[in-house]
C-alpha positions as CSV (number, residue, x, y, z in Angstrom):
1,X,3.9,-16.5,12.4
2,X,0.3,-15.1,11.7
3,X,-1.2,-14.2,8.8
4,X,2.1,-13.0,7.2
5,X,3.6,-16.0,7.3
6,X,0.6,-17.8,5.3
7,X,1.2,-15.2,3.1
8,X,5.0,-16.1,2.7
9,X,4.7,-19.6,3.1
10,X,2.2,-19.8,-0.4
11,X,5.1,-16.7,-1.9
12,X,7.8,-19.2,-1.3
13,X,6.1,-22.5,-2.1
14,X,4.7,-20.9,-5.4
15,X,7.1,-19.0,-6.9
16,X,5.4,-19.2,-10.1
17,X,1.7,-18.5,-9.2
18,X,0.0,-15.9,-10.6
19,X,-0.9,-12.3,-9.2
20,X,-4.3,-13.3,-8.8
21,X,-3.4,-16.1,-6.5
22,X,-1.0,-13.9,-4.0
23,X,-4.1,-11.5,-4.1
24,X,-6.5,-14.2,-2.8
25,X,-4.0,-15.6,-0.3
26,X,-3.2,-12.0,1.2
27,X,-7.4,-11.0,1.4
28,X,-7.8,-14.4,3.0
29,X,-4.9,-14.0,5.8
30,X,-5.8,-10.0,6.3
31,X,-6.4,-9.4,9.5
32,X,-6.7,-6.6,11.8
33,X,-4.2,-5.9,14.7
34,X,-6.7,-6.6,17.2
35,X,-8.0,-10.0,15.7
36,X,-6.7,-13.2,17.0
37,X,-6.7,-16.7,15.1
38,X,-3.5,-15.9,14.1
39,X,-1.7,-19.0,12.7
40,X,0.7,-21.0,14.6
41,X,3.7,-21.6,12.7
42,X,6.2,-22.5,15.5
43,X,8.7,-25.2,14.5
44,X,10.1,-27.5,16.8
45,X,13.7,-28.5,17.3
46,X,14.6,-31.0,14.7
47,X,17.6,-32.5,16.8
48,X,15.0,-33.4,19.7
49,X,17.7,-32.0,22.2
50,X,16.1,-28.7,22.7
51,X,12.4,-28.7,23.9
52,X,9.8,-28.3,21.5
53,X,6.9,-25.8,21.2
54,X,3.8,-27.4,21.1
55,X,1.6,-25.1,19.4
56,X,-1.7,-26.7,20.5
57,X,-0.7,-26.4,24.1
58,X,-3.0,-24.1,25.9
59,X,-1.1,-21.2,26.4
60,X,-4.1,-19.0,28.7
61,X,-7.4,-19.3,29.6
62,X,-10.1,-16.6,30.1
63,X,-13.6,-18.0,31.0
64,X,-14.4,-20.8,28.4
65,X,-12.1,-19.4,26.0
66,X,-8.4,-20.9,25.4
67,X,-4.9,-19.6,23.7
68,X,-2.9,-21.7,22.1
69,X,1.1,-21.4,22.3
70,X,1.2,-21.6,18.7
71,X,-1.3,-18.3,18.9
72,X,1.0,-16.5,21.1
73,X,4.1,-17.8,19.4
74,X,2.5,-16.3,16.4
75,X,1.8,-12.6,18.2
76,X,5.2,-12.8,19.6
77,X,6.7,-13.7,15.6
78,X,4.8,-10.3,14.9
79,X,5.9,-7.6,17.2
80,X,9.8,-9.0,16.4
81,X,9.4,-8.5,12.6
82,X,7.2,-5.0,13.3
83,X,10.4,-4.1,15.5
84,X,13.2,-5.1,13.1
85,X,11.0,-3.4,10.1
86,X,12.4,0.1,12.4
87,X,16.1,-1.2,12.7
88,X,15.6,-3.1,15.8
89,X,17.4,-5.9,16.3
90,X,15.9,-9.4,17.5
91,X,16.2,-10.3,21.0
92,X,19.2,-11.7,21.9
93,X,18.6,-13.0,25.9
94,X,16.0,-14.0,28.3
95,X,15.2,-10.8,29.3
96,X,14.4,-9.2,25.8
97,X,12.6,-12.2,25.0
98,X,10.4,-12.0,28.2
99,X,9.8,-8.5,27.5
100,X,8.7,-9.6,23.7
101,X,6.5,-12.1,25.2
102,X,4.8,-10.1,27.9
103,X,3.9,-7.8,24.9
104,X,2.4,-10.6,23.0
105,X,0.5,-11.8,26.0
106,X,-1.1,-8.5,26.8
107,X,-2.0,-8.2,23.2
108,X,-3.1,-11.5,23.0
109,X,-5.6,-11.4,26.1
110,X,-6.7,-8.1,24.8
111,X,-8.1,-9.7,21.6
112,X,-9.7,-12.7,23.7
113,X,-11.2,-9.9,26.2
114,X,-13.5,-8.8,23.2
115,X,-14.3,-12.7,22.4
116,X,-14.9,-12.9,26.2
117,X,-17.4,-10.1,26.4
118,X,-19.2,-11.0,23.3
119,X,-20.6,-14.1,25.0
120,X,-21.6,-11.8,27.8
121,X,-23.4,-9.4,25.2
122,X,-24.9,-12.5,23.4
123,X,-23.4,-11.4,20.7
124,X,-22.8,-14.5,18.0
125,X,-22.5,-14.7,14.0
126,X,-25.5,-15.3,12.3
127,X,-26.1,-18.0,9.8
128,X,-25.4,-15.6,6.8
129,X,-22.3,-14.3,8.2
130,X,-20.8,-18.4,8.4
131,X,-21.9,-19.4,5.5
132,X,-20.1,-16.6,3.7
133,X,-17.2,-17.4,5.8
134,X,-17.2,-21.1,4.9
135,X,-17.7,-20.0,1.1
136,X,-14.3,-17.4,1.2
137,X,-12.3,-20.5,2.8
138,X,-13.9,-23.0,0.6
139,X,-12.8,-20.8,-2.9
140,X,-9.6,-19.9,-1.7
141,X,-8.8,-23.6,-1.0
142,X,-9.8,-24.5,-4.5
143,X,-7.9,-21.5,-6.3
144,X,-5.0,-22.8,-4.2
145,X,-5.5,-26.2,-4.8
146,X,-5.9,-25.4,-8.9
147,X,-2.6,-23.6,-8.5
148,X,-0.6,-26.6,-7.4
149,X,-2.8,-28.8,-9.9
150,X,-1.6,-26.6,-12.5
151,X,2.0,-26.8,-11.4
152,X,2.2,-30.7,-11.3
153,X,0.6,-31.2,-14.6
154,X,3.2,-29.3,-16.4
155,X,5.8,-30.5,-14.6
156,X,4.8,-33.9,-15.9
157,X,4.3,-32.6,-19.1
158,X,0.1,-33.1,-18.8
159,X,-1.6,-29.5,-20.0
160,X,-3.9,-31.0,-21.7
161,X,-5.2,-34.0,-19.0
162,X,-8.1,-34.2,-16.5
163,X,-7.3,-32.2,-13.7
164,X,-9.0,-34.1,-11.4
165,X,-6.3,-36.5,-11.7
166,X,-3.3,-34.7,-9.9
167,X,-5.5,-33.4,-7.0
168,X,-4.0,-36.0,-4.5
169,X,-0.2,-35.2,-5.9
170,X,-1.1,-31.5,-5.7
171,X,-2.5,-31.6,-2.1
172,X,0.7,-33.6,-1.1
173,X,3.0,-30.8,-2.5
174,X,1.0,-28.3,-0.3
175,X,1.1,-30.2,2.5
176,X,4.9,-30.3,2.1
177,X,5.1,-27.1,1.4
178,X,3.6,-26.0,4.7
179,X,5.4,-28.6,6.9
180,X,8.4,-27.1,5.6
181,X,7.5,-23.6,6.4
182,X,5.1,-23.8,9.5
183,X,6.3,-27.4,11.0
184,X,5.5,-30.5,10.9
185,X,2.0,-30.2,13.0
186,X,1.0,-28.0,10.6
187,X,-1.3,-29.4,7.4
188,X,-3.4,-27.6,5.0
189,X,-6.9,-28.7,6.5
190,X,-5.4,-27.2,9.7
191,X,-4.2,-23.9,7.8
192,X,-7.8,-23.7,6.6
193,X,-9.4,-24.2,9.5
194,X,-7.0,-21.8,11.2
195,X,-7.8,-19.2,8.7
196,X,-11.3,-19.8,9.2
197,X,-11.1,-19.2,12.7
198,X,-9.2,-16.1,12.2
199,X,-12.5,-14.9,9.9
200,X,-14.3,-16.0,12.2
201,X,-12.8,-14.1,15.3
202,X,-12.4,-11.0,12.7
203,X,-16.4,-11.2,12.2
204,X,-16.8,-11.2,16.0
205,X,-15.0,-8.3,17.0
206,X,-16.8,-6.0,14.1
207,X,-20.1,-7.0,15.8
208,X,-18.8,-6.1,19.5
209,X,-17.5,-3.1,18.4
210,X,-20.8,-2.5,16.5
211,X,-22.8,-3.3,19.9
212,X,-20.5,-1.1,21.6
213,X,-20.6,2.5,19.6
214,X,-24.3,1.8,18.2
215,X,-25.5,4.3,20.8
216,X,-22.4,7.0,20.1
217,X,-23.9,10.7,19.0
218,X,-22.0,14.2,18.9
219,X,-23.3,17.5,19.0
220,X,-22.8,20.5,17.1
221,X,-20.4,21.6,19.6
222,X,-18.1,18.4,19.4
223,X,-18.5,18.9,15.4
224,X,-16.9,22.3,15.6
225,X,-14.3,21.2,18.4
226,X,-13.3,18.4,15.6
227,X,-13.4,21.0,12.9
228,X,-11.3,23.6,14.8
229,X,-8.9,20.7,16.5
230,X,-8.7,19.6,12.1
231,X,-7.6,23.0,11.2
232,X,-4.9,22.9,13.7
233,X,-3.7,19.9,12.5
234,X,-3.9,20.8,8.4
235,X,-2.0,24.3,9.9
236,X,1.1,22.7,10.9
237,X,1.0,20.5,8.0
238,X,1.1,23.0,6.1
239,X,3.9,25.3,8.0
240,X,6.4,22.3,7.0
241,X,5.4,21.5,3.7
242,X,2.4,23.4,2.0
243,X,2.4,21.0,-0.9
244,X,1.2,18.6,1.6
245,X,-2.5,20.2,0.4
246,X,-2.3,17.9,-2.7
247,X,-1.7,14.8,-0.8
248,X,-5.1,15.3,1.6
249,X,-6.7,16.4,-1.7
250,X,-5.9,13.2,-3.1
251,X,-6.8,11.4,-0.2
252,X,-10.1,12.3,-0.1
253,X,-10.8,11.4,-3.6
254,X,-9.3,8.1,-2.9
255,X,-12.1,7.7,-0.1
256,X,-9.6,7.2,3.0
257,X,-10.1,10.9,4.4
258,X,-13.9,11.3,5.1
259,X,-13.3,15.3,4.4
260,X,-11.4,17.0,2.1
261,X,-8.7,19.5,3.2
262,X,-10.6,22.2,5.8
263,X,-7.6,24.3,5.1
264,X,-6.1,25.7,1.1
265,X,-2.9,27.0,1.4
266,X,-1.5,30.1,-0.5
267,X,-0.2,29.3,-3.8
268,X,-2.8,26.7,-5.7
269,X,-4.0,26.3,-8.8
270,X,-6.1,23.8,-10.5
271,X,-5.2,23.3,-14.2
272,X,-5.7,21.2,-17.2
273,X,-3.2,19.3,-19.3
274,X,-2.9,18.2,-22.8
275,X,-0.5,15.8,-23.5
276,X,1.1,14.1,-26.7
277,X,3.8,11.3,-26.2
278,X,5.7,9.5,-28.7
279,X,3.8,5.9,-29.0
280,X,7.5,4.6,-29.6
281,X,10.9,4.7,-28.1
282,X,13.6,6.5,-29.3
283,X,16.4,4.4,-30.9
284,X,18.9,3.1,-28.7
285,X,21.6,5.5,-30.5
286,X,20.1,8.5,-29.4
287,X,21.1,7.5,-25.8
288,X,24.4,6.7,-26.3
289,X,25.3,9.2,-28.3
290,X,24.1,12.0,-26.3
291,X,26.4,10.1,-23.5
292,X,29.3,10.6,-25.9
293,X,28.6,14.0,-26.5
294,X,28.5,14.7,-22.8
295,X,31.9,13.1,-22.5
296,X,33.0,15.5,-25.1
297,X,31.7,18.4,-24.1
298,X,33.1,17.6,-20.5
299,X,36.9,16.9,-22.0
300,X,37.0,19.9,-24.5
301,X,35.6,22.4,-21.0
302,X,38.2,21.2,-19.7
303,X,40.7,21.3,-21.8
304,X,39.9,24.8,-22.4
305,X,39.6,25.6,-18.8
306,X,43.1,24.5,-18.2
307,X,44.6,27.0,-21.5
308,X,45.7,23.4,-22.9
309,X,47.9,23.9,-25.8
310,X,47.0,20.4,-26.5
311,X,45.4,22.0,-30.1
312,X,45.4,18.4,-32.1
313,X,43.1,17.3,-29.2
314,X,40.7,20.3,-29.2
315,X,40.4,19.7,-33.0
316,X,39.7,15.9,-32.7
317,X,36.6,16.5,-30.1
318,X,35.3,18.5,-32.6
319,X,35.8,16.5,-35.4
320,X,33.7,13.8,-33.8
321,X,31.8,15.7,-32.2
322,X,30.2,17.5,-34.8
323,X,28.6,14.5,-36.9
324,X,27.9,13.0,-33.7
325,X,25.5,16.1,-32.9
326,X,24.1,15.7,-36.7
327,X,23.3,12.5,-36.5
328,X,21.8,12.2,-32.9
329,X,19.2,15.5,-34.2
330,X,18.1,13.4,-37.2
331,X,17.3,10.8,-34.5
332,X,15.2,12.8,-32.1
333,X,13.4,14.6,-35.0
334,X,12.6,11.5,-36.3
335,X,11.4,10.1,-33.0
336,X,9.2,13.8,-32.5
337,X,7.9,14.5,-35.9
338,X,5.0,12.7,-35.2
339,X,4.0,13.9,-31.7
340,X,5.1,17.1,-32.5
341,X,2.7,17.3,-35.4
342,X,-0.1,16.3,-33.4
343,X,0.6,18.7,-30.8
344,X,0.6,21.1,-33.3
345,X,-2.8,20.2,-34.6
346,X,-4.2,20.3,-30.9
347,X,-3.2,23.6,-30.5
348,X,-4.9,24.7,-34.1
349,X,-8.5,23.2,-33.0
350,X,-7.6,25.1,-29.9
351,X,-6.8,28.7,-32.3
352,X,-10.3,27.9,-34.2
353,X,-12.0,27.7,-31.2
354,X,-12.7,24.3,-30.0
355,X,-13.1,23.6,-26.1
356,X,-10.2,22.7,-24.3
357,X,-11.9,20.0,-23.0
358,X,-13.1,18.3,-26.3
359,X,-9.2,19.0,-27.6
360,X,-7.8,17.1,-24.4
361,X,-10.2,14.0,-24.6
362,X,-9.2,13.9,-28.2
363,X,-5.3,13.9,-27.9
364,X,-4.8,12.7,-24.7
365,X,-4.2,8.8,-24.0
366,X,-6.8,6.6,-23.5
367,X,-9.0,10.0,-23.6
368,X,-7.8,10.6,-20.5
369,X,-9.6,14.4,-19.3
370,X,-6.4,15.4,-17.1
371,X,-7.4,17.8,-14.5
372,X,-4.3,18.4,-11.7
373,X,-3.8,20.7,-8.7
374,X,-0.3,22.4,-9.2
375,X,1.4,24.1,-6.3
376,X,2.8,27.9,-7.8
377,X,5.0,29.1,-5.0
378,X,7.8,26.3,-5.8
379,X,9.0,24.0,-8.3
380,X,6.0,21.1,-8.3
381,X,7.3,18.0,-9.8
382,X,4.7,16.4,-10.6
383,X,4.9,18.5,-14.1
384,X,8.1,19.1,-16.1
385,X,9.6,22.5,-15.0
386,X,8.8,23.8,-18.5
387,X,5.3,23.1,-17.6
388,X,5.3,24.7,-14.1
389,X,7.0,28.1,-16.2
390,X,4.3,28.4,-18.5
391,X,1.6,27.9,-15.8
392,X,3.1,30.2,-14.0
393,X,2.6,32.8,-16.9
394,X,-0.9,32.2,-17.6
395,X,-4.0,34.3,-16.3
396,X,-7.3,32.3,-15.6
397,X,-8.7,30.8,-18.4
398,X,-5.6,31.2,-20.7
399,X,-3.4,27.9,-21.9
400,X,-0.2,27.9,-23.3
401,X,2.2,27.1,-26.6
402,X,3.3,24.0,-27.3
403,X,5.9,23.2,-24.9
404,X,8.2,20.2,-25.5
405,X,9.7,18.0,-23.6
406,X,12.1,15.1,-24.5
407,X,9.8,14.1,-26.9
408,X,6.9,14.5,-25.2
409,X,4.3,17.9,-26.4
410,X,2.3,19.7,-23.4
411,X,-0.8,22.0,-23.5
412,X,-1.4,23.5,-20.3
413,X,-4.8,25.9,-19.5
414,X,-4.9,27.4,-16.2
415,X,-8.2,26.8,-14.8
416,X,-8.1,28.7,-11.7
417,X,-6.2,29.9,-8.4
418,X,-7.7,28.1,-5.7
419,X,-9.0,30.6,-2.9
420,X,-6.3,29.9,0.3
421,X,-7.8,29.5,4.1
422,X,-10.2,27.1,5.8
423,X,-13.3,26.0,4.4
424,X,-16.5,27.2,5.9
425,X,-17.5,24.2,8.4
426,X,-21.4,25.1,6.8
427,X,-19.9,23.4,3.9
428,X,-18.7,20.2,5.2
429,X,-21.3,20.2,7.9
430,X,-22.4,16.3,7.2
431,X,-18.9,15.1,6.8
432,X,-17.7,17.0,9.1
433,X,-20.4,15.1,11.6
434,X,-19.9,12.2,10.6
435,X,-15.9,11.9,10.7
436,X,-16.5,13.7,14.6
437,X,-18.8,10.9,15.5
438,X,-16.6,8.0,13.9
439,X,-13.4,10.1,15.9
440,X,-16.3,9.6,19.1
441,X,-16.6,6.0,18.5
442,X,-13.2,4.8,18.1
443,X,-12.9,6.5,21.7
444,X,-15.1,4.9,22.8
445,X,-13.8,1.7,21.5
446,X,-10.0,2.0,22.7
447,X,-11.4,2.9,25.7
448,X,-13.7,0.0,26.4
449,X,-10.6,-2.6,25.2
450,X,-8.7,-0.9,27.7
451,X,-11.3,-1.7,30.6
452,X,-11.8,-5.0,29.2
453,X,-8.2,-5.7,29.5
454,X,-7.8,-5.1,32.7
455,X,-10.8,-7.4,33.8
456,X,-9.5,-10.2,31.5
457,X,-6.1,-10.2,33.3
458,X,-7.9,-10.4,36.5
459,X,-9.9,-13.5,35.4
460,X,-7.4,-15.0,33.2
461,X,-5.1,-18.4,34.2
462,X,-2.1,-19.1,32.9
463,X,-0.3,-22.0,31.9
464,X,3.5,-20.8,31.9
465,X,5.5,-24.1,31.3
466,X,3.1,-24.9,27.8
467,X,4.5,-21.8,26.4
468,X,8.3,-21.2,27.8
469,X,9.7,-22.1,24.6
470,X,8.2,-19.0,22.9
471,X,10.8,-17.1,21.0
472,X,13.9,-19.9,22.0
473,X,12.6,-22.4,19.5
């Protein structure tokens, strides 16, 4: 299929390559759902009694532009996996598959309606915008091409040889390697030049779209229809799950929200965190003795439970029991003696007077200043309970004991309860305008695909037989 199958194909033909290879391979097949050059990965029957799908068959044409079969194949490949990833199962007759198809047609035209128009709006790539297209495909065919070099040479046992070499036993591994997972038309100068194509296309569309909503603007009124139509939306969030106020929070720090949450909840609090792990693990006897003991303390309850008169029992649990206990506390205090001490000396600097801050940076991994929003008003896992009790205790401005863990030491200041309601649109004005006129031009956008649409499958010819085989082969 499209660009998850090059993805797969390079997973499966390189089991071995390293996580900087799959992360090349992935950027370089990326494309959006509207962006055609999808690969065509269609195989063919091998026992040439079925008819084969010939992927370079045109499959439409709109104006000067053509489709492929191998494109629409691909689309079609696409929706099926999207469906099954929701428990859908393939389809399993002629009908389903028409209906499958028909999707992948509409979708298909859709993305060649915005190629259509673009040579109507004159609108082309510039000789930049190539080049750096020419210089992505041109790297990521060497770092592929390095991968498989690397591969052969020690296979043969050649670390240490001239590279340049193995190219031509490399480049025949690929090529087998894409035969056997796209069919035999398929070669990797073909796979680059598809994935070209698809960058290509990708760049062409951002332009149109570009041309298209350059002109977009929103007035105060639409800013404060967004920002009211916003609050609505963080409201009922909020009525199922309040704690849902971190995870906006969060995504506005990460930069995918263009505003922070317009609503805060009841219940907040921002705090900071000292922490002081063990830099080891605890010995393996810790574990399964305190797995013993449970068993223990589970048969002597019950014992006891049932009046057992079984006294010779009772008086073996606790015969093992007891060193068992002994021994698994030396353990764990040898494990926490360590942290525990420097927990403890966190918490002095803190008694003498020394910012909270400085004391966190100090004693904290990596000098890591933890700062964290903690919900109040129920059990917030993302802190041991112990943590959330103490917080829960604390006036503004105050931190707690030590409080231990499993190990692990914890100094928790409260730094403040966050006001609840909606922020004043005054101060998210500019983002708030912004993310209204971005919501205006994806309107816009959807809304001129959809007229595009409708003119392309006016204007469009098919060619039915080249691509009957779609989704039977």
């Amino acid at each position: 299929m499209g660009y998850n199958g090059n993805a797969r194909w390079y997973w499966r033909a390189r089991k071995e390559k390293t996580m900087k290879i799959l992360k090349n391979i992935l950027i370089l097949c990326l494309t959006a759902v509207l962006i055609i050059g999808m690969l065509a990965c269609s195989k063919g029957a091998k026992d040439g009694k079925t008819a084969k799908l010939d992927p370079d068959a045109q499959a439409f044409r709109l104006g000067d532009l053509e489709a492929t079969a191998g494109e629409l194949n691909a689309v079609y490949n696409s929706f099926v996996n999207m469906m099954q990833q929701y428990g859908m199962p393939p389809p399993a007759n002629d009908e389903e598959i028409k209906t499958y198809v028909d999707m992948a047609l509409d979708q298909l035209i859709a993305t060649y309606s915005i190629l259509w128009k673009a040579d109507e709006m004159g609108v082309s790539l510039s000789s930049a915008k190539q080049d750096e297209i020419d210089a992505t495909i041109n790297t990521r065919r060497q770092e592929i091409l390095d991968d498989y070099i690397n591969s052969v040479m020690s296979e043969a046992g050649e670390e240490a040889g001239n590279p340049a070499d193995f190219e031509d036993q490399a480049l025949a591994k690929i090529d087998v390697d894409i035969k056997a997972f796209f069919g035999e038309d398929m070669t990797f100068n073909k796979y680059l030049e598809d994935s070209r194509k698809e960058l290509k296309n990708e760049a062409i569309v951002e332009e149109v779209k570009a041309a298209v909503v350059s002109g977009e603007t929103v007035t105060e009124e639409d800013i404060r229809g967004w920002f009211e139509s916003q609050l609505e939306t963080y409201e009922e969030a909020y009525n199922e799950a309040p704690i849902e106020y971190k995870t906006f929070m969060m995504q506005y720090e990460m930069g995918t929200s263009p505003v922070p949450p317009l609503v805060v909840p009841e219940g907040f609090a921002r705090v900071a965190l000292i922490t002081v792990a063990p830099e080891d693990t605890i010995d393996e006897s810790y574990t399964t003795n305190k797995e013993t003991m449970k068993a223990l303390e589970a048969e002597y309850g019950k014992l006891m439970l049932e009046g057992s008169a079984d006294a010779t029992r009772l008086k073996e649990i606790k015969d093992e029991y007891a060193p068992l206990k002994t021994d698994t506390d030396a353990v764990y205090q040898a494990f926490s003696e360590g942290p525990k001490a420097r927990a403890e000396e966190a918490h002095g600097m803190l008694s003498e007077g020394t910012d909270f801050d400085t004391v966190m940076g100090k004693f904290n991994k990596e000098e890591n200043k933890e700062e964290m929003l903690l919900y109040l008003k129920d059990k917030d896992s993302s802190v041991p309970e112990a943590v959330w009790n103490a917080v829960n205790k604390l006036e503004e401005g105050e931190y707690s004991g030590i409080i231990e863990v499993e190990g692990t030491f914890y100094i928790v200041k409260l730094l403040e309860h966050i006001p609840a309601g909606p922020v004043p649109l005054a101060d998210v004005m500019e983002q708030a305008r912004a993310a209204a006129l971005l919501e205006r031009q994806e309107t816009v956008w959807e809304q001129r695909q959809v007229d595009w649409l409708g003119e392309a499958k006016e204007a469009v010819e098919y060619y039915e037989a080249n691509y009957a085989m779609v989704g039977k082969v």
